[in-house]
C-alpha positions in Angstrom: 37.4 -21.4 12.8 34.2 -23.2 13.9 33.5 -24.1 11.2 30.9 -27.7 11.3 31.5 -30.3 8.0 28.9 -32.8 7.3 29.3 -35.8 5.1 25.5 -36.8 4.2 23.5 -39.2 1.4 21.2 -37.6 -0.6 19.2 -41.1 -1.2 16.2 -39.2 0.4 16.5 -35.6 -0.5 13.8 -34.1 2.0 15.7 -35.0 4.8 18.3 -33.2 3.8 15.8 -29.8 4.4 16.0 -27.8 7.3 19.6 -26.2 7.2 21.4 -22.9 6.0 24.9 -23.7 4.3 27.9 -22.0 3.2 28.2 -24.1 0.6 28.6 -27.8 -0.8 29.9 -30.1 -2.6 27.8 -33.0 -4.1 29.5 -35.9 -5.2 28.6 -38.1 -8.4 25.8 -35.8 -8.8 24.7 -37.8 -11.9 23.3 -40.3 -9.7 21.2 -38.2 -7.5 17.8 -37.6 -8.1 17.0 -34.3 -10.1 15.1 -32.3 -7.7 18.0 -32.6 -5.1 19.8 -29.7 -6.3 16.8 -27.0 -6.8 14.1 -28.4 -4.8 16.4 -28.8 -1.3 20.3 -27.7 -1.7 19.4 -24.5 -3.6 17.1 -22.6 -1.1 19.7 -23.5 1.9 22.1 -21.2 0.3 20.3 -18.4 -0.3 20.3 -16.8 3.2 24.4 -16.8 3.0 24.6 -16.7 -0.7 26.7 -19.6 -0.3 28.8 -21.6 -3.2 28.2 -25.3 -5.0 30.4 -27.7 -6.7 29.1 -30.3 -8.9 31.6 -33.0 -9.1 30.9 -36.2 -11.2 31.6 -39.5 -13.8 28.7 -39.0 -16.4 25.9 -41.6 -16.1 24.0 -40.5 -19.9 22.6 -37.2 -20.7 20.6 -36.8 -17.6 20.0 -34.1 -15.1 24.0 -33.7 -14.7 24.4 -33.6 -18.0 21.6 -31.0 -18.8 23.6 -28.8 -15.6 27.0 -28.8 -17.3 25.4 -27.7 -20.5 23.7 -25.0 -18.9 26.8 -24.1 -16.9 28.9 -24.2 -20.3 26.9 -22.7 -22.8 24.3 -20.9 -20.6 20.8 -20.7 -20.1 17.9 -21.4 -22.8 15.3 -18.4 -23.2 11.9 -18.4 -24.4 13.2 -17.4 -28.0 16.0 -20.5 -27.9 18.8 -18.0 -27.4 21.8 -18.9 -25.0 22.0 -16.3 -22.6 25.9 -17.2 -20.5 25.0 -16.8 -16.3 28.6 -15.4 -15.0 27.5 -17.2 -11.7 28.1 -20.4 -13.5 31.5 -22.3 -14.8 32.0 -25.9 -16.2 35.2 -27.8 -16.5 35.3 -31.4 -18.0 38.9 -33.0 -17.4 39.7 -36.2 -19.2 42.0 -38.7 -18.1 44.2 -38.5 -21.5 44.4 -34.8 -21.5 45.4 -34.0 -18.0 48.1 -36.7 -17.4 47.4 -36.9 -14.1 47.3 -40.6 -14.2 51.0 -41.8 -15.5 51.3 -43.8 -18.1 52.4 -47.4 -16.6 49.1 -47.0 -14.1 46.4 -45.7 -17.4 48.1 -48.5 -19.8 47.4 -51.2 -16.7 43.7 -49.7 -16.5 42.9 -49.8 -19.9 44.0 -53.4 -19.9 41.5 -54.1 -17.3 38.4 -52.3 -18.3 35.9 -52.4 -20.8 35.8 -50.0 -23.4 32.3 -48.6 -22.1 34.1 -48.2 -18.8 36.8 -46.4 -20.1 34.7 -44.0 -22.0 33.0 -43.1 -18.6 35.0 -43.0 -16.1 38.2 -41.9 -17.7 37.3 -40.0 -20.9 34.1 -38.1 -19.2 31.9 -39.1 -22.1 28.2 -38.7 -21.6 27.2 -40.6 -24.8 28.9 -43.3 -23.1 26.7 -46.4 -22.1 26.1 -46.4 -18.2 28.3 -49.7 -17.4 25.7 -52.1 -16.3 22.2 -50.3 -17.6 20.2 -53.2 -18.5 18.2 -50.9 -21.3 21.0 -48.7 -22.5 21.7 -50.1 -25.5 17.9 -50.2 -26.6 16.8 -46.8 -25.5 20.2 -45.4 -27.9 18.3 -47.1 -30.5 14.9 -45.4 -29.8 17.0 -42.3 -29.6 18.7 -43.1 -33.4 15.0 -44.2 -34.9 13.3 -40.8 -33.4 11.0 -42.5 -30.7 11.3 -39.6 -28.3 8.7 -37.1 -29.4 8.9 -34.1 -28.6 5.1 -33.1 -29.4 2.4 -34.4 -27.4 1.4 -37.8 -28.9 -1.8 -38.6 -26.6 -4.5 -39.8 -29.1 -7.8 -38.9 -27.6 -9.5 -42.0 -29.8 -7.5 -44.7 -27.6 -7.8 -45.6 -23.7 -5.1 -44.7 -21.7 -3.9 -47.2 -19.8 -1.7 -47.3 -16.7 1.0 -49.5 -14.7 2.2 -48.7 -11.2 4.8 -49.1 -8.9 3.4 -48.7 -5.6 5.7 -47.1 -2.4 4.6 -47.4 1.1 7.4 -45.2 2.7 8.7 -45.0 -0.6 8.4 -43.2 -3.9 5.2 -44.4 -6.4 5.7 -44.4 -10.0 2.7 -44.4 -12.9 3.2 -45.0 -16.9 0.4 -44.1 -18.8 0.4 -45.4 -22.2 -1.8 -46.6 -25.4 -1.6 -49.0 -27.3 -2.4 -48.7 -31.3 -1.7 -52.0 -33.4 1.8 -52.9 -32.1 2.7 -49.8 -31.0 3.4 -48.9 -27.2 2.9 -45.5 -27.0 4.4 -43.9 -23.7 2.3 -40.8 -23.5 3.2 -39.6 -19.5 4.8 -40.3 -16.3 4.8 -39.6 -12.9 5.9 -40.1 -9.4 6.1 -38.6 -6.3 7.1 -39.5 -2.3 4.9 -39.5 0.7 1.6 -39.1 -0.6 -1.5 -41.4 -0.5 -3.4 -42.9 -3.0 -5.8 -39.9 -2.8 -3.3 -37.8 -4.3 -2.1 -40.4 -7.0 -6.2 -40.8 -8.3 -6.4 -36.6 -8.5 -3.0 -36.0 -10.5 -5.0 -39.2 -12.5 -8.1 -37.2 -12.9 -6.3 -33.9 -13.3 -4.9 -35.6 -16.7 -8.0 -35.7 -18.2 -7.4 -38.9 -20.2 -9.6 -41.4 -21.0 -8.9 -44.3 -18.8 -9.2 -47.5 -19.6 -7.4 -50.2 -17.4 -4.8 -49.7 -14.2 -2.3 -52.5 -13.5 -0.9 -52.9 -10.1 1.5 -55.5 -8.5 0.0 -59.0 -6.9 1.4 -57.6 -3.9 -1.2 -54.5 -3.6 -3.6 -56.8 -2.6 -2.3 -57.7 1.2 -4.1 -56.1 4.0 -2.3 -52.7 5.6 -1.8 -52.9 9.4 -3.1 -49.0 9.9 -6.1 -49.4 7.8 -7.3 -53.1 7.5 -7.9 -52.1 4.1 -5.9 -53.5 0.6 -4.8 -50.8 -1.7 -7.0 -52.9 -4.4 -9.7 -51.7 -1.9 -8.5 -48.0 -1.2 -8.0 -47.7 -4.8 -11.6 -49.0 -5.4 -13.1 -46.6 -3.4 -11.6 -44.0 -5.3 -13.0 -45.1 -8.2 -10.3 -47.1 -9.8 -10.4 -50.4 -9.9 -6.9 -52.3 -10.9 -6.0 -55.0 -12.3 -3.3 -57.3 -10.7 0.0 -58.6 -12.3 0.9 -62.2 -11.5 3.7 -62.7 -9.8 7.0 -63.1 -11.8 10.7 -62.9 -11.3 12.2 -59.8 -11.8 14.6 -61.3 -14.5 11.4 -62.4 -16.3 10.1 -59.0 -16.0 13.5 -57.4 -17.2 13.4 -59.8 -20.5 9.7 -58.4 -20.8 10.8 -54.7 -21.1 13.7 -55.8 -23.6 11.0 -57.1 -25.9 8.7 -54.5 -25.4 11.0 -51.3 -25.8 11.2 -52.2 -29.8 7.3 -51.2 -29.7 7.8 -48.1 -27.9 7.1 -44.3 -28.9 7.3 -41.7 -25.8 6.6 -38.3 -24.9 9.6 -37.0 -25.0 9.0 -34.0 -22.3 6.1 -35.4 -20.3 8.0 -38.9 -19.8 11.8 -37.0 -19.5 12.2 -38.5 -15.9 10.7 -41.3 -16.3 13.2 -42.0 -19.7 15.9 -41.0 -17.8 15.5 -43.6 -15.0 15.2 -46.4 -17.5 18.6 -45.5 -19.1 19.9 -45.3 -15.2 18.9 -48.4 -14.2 21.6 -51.0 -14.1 23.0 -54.0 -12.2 24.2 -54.0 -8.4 27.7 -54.0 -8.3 30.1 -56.3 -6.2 33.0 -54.5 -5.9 35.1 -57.6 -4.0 34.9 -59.7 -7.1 35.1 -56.5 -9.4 31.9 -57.8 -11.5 28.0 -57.5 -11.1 25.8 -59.2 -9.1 22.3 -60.6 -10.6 20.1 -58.5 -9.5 19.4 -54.6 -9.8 21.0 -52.2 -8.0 17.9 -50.5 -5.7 18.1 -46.7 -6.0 15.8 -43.4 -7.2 15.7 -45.2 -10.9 13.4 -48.8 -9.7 10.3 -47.1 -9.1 10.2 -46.1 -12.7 12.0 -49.3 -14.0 9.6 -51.4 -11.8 6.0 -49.6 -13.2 7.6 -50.2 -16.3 8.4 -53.9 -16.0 4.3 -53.9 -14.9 3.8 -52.4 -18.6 5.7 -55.0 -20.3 4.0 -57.9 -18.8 0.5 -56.3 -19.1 0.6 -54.1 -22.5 -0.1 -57.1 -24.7 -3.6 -57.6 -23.2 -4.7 -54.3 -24.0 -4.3 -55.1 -27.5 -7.4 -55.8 -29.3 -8.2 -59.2 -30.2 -8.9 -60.4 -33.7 -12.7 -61.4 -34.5 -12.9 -64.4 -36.2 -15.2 -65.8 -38.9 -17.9 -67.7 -38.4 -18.9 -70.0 -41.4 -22.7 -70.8 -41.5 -23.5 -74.3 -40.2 -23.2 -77.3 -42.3 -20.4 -75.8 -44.2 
């Protein structure tokens, strides 16, 4: 019937623009970034009113999960009332309620995964952990202690201090945070693709925090080919001027974040991307030997997970150091 199929990744969503669709199916939609679905699908099927499928294995209560429950129970107004959309439908179809695995085959599966795995990809549980997050487990128990605030908790008394993850032709991420005592508190996030560091300084600026240091990685101090410039340079131009973090491995980093996160407080809505990368974030996995590999797997969650391992290694110098008292001489 002439009709044309296309099988595409949605790793870098804007090149998916530029199309009209009859509709489309997007596959393990929980590990896509959010703004695939309204930002670039959406608009290519309004000129044919076309259809979409959301098929997935929950990864957490991220965007997917947020979809289903507005597909399920509908839409949340102004006033907090549900209101159903008839456009919408959500089915969820576990493994030991549909019986379309047999019995021999599920018994031989659950003998061979974890229970975490079986939770997710069998039982279609989104409070399951995501197998191989390195800060799952943690962030639940942020979650169980009430460290997501859902009020604004920028304190205008205390510098605001950020850490960066810096993309060339790749996302940038930036955590701004305070520190008060021992506490870490996680008042914002952001990131964005294919800007310059012009734009980065202005949504800075925009924020109208008070600003006290920036942390960057050793690495934005090489030269670029198109400008001759550093980004420690560009940046200083701007009026910023960063401080560096020394190199480290990023297993030392990842150990700094799991010491750090039992500090943490965040802004629940004004860091909900940024929170939702760090519970993505997990370990490559090698699918021949049916384990993981010892390293992270690079996707849409490392910009935010690698700003964030800047934050762990620098928060601790932010903290105010104790005087000390001076006897008088001769005593």
């Amino acid at each position: 019937n002439n009709a044309l199929i296309e099988v595409l990744g949605a790793d870098k969503p804007k090149s998916l623009k530029g199309t009209y669709l009859d509709g489309v199916v997007l596959d393990e939609y929980a590990e896509m970034r959010e703004n695939v679905w309204g930002e670039v699908i959406r608009p290519q099927l309004s000129d044919r009113k076309g259809w979409a499928l959301f098929v997935s294995t929950p990864h957490g209560k991220n965007s997917f999960y947020r979809l289903y429950d507005t597909a399920l129970n509908g839409r949340i107004q102004p006033n907090g009332e549900r209101i159903k959309d008839k456009n919408w439908s959500a089915f969820l179809f576990k493994a030991s309620e549909t019986n379309v695995i047999d019995t021999e085959e599920m018994e031989s599966m659950l003998a061979d995964m974890t229970p975490e795995q079986v939770e997710q990809e069998l039982e279609c549980n989104f409070d399951a952990a995501v197998v191989g997050s390195y800060y799952g487990t943690l962030l639940r128990e942020l979650e169980k202690q009430k460290r997501f605030i859902e009020a604004d908790i920028y304190e205008p008394q205390l510098p605001v201090h950020t850490s960066w993850d810096l993309g060339i032709g790749d996302s940038t991420a930036i955590w701004m945070f305070q520190i008060f005592g021992k506490e870490v508190r996680i008042i914002d996030y952001y990131e964005a693709h294919g800007h310059g560091l012009e734009h980065y300084v202005k949504v800075l600026q925009d924020r109208g925090y008070k600003y006290g240091n920036h942390w960057l990685p050793h690495d934005a101090q090489i030269r670029e080919l198109g400008t001759g410039r550093t980004r420690v340079e560009t940046l200083t131009r701007l009026g910023i001027v960063p401080n560096l973090i020394p190199r480290m491995e990023v297993a030392d980093g990842i150990n700094a974040v799991r010491l750090t996160l039992p500090h943490c407080w965040f802004s629940a809505k004004k860091c909900e991307k940024g929170i939702e990368a760090l519970k993505m974030y997990r370990r490559e996995k090698d699918d021949k030997n049916n384990s993981f590999k010892d390293k992270p797997l690079h996707d849409w969650t490392s910009h935010a997970a690698d700003a964030f391992r800047y934050l762990a290694s620098a928060w601790q110098a932010q903290r105010p150091k104790p005087v000390e008292e001076k006897r008088p001489e001769g005593i």
